[in-house]
Structure formats: structure tokens, C-alpha cells
C-alpha positions as CSV (number, residue, x, y, z in Angstrom):
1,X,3.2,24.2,14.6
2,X,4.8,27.6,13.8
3,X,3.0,29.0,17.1
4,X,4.8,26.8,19.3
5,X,7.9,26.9,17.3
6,X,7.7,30.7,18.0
7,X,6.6,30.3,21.8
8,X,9.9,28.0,21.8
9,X,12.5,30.7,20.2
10,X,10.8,33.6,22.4
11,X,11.7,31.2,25.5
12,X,14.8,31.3,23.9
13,X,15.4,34.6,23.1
14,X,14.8,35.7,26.5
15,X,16.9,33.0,28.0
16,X,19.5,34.2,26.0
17,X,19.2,38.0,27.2
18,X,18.9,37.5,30.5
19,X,22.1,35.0,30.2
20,X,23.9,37.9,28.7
21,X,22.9,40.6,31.0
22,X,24.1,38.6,34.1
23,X,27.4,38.2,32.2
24,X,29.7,40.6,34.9
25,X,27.5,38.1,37.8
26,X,28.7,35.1,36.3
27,X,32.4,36.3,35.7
28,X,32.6,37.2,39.0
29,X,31.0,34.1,40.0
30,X,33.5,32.4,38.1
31,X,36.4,33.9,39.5
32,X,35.1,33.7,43.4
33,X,35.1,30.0,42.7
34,X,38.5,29.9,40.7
35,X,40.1,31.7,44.0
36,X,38.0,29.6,46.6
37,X,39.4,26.1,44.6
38,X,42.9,27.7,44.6
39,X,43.2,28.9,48.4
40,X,42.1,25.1,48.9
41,X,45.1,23.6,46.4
42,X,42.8,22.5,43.7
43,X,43.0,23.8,40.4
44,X,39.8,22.9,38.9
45,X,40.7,25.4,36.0
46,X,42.7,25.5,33.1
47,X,45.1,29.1,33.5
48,X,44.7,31.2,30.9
49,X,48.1,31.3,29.8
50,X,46.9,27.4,28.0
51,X,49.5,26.5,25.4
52,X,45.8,25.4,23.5
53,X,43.8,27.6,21.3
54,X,40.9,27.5,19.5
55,X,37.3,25.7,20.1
56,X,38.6,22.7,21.8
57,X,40.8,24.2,24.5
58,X,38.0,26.6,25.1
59,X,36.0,23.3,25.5
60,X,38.5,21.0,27.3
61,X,39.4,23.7,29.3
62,X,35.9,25.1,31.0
63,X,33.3,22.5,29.9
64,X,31.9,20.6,33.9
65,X,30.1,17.8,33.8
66,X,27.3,19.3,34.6
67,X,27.8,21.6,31.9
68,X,28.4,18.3,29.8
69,X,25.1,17.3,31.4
70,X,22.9,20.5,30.6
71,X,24.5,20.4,26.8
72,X,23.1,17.2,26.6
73,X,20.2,18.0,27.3
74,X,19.3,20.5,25.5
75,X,20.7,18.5,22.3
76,X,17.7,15.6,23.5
77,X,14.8,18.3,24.1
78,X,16.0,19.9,20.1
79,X,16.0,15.5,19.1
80,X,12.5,15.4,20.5
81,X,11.0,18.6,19.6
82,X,12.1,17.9,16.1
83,X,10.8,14.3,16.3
84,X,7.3,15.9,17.0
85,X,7.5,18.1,14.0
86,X,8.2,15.6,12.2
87,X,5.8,13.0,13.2
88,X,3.2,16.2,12.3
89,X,4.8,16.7,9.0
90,X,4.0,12.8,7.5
91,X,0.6,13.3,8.2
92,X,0.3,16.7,6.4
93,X,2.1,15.4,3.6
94,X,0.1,12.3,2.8
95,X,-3.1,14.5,3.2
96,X,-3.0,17.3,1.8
97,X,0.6,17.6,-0.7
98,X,0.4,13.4,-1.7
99,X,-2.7,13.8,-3.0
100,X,-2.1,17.3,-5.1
101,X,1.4,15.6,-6.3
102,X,-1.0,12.3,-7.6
103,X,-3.6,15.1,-9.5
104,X,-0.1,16.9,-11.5
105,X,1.1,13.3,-11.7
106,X,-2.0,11.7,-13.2
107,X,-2.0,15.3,-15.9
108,X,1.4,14.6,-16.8
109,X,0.5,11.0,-17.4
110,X,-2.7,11.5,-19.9
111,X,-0.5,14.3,-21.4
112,X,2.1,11.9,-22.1
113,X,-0.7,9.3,-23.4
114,X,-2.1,12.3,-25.6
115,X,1.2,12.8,-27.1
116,X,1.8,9.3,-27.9
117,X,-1.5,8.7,-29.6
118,X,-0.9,11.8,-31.7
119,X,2.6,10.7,-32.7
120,X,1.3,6.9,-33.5
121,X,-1.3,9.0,-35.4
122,X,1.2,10.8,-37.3
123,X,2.9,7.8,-37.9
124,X,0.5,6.1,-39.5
125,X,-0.5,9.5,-41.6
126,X,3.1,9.7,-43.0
127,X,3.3,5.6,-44.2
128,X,0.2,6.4,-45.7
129,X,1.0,9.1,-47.4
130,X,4.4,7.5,-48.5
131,X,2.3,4.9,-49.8
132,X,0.2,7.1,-51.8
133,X,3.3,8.9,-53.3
134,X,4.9,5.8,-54.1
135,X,1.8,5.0,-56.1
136,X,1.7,8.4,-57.9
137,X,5.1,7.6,-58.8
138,X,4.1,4.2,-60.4
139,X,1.1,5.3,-62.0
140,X,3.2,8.6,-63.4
141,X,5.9,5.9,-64.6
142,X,3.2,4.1,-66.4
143,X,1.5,6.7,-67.9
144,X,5.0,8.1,-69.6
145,X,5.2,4.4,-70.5
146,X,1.8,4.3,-72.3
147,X,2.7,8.1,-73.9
148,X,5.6,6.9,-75.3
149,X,4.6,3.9,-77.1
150,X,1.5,6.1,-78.8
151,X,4.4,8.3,-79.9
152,X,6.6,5.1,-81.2
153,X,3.4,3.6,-83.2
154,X,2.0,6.7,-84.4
155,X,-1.4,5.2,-84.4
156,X,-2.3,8.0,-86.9
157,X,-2.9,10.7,-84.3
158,X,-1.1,12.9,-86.0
């Protein structure tokens, strides 16, 4: 796809040049014509003395049909051209970067699962262990209990 995307901006490129170095041709092209329309009363041109500036007077005033036309054009053949590389792309994409995309997807998910087993697991740990605690608090109660009423009785322990 990039090779004829390149063969497609060389034709370009050298379209464009050769456009440019016919430049003086075309202006003089342009004026032949602007003189042959005027000795012949039409004035198929705008003058340059235009009260409008800018992109559209430079558009109203010079733009043909045909010019329209060849604009028009060109704008399908770039629709089309990208409507190829883009009927390439889907395929692509569904084989070769959908499938990748499911393997980091399917990772993240069994890391998620790992780290919500470990925090249920942790969970559980920490009730127990607040369970065990609140038993060593009870049995440490009791025993103070049981110390003190030796102590009160004096059962001859002394």
C-alpha cells in the first residue's frame, strides 16, 4: 500500500513541476485569450482592479467550468483512492492488530481476576484475624477476671 501511495505522490510531484515550469506558457496563454475574448466584446474575465480580495474572488473570479470540472475530479479519484485504502485497512486490522488487542485484553482480564482473588483473600485473612484478636481480647479479660478473684479470696497462696 505505501508503494503505490508513493508511485501516486511521484506522479504528483512531477505533475506539479512540470505545471510550474510552464508557468510564463500558461500566463501568456492566459493573456492571448484574455485579449482574443476582449477584441471580440466578451469579457470572460474578472479585471484585476476586482473590488474582491482574498480566496474567494481569486476563485469566483478565474475558476471555468471546466476547471470546476477537473477539481472535481480530482476530489473523486482522492474519495476513491482513499476508499481502497481503506477497504485494505479493515482487513489488516481484524487479522493481524484485533487479534493482538484480544491477547493484551484477555492479560488485563486474568490480571484483574488475579487481583480480585487476592484482595477477597486478604479479606477473608483480615476478618479472621479480627476474629482471633477479638478472642485474645476475651480470653485476656477473663483471665484478669480469674487473677483477681484468687487475689480477693486469698486461697492461702500467699
Amino acid at each position: 500500500m505505501s508503494k503505490k501511495f508513493g508511485a501516486w505522490t511521484g506522479i504528483l510531484d512531477g505533475l506539479l513541476d512540470d505545471a510550474l515550469k510552464q508557468q510564463g506558457v500558461a500566463n501568456d496563454l492566459f493573456k492571448k485569450y484574455q485579449d482574443m475574448a476582449a477584441e471580440k466584446g466578451y469579457d470572460i474575465f474578472k479585471p484585476d482592479g476586482d473590488s474582491k480580495s482574498g480566496l474567494s474572488a481569486g476563485i469566483q473570479s478565474s475558476i471555468t467550468e471546466d476547471t470546476g470540472s477537473l477539481v472535481a475530479s480530482y476530489c473523486n479519484g482522492i474519495r476513491g483512492d482513499v476508499s481502497v485504502q481503506t477497504h485494505d485497512y479493515w482487513p489488516r486490522l481484524l487479522d493481524d492488530a484485533l487479534p493482538q488487542m484480544n491477547v493484551i485484553a484477555q492479560s488485563q482480564l486474568d490480571t484483574q481476576r488475579q487481583i480480585a482473588e487476592n484482595t477477597l483473600r486478604n479479606a477473608v485473612a483480615a476478618e479472621a484475624i479480627q476474629v482471633s484478636t477479638a478472642k485474645l481480647v476475651e480470653l485476656n479479660d477473663q483471665m484478669g477476671r480469674s487473677w483477681r478473684r484468687i487475689a480477693e479470696r486469698n486461697w492461702g497462696y500467699s
